[in-house]
C-alpha positions as CSV (number, residue, x, y, z in Angstrom):
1,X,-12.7,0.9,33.5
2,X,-12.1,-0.3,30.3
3,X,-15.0,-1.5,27.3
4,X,-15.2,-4.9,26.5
5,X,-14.5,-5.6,22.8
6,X,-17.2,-6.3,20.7
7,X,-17.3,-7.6,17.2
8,X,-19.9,-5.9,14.2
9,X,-22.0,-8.5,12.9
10,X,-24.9,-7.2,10.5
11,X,-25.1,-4.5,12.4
12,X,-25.6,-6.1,15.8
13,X,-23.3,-6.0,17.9
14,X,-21.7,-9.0,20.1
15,X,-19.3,-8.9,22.9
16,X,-16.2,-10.9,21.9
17,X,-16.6,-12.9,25.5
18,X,-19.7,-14.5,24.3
19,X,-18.9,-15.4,20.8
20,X,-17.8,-19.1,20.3
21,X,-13.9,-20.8,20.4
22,X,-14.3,-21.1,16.5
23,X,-15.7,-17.7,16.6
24,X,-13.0,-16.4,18.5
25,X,-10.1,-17.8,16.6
26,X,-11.8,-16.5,13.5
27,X,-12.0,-12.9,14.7
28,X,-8.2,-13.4,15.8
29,X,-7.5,-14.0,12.3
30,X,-9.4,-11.6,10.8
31,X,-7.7,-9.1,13.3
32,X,-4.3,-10.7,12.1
33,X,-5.0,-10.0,8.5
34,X,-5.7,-6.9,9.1
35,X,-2.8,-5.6,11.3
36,X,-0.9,-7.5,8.1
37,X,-2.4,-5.8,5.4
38,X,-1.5,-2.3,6.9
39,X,1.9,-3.7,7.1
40,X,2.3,-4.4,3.9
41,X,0.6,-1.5,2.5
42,X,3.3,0.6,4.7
43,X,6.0,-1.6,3.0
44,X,4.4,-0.9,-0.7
45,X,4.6,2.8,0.2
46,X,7.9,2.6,0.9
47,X,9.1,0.7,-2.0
48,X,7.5,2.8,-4.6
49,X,8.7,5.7,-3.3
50,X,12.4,4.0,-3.4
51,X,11.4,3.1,-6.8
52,X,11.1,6.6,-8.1
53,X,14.2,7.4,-6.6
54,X,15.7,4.8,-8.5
55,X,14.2,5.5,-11.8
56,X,15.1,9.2,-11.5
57,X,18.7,8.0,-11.1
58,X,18.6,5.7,-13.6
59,X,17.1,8.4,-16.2
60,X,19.6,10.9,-15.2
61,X,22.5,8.7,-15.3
62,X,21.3,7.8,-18.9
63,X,21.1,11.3,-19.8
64,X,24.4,11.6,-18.7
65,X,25.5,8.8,-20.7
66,X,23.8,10.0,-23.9
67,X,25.2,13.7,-23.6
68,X,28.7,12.2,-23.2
69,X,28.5,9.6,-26.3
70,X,27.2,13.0,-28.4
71,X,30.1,15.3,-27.3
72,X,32.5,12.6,-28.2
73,X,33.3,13.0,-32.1
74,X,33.0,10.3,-34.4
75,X,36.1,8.8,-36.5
76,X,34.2,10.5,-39.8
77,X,34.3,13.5,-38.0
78,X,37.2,13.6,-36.9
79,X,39.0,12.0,-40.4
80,X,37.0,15.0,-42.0
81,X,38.9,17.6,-39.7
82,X,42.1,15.9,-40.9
83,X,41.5,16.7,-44.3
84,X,41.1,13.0,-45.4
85,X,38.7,11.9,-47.9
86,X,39.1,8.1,-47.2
């Protein structure tokens, strides 16, 4: 046998059966905003995790951007090793 729902008002409780239509469709859409909220606070979850991910890559591709631009020598550098002055 199952338990008939019942809605929390003020702390009293009524059974959902004897609230009113505009009651009803009021507590459906509360119900509905709630079940969407979860949803969306799943979806957050999931994007700021992928957004870590992201910015890890992005900061270690840069890294490995900046380590290969200060491996590479310069034309002074490399007009010094030559010997030229100009």
């Amino acid at each position: 046998m199952s338990e008939e729902a019942v809605v929390l008002i003020d702390d009293k409780e009524l059974k959902v059966s004897e609230l009113s239509e505009e009651q009803r469709y009021l507590h459906s859409q509360l119900l509905d905003l709630k079940n969407k909220e979860a949803s969306l606070k799943f979806q957050l979850d999931q994007v700021a995790a992928s957004m870590s991910v992201f910015q890890n890559a992005f900061i270690e591709a840069s890294k490995e951007v900046a380590e290969e631009t200060l491996e590479q020598p310069t034309e002074i550098e490399e007009g010094e090793e030559d010997g030229n002055d100009s």
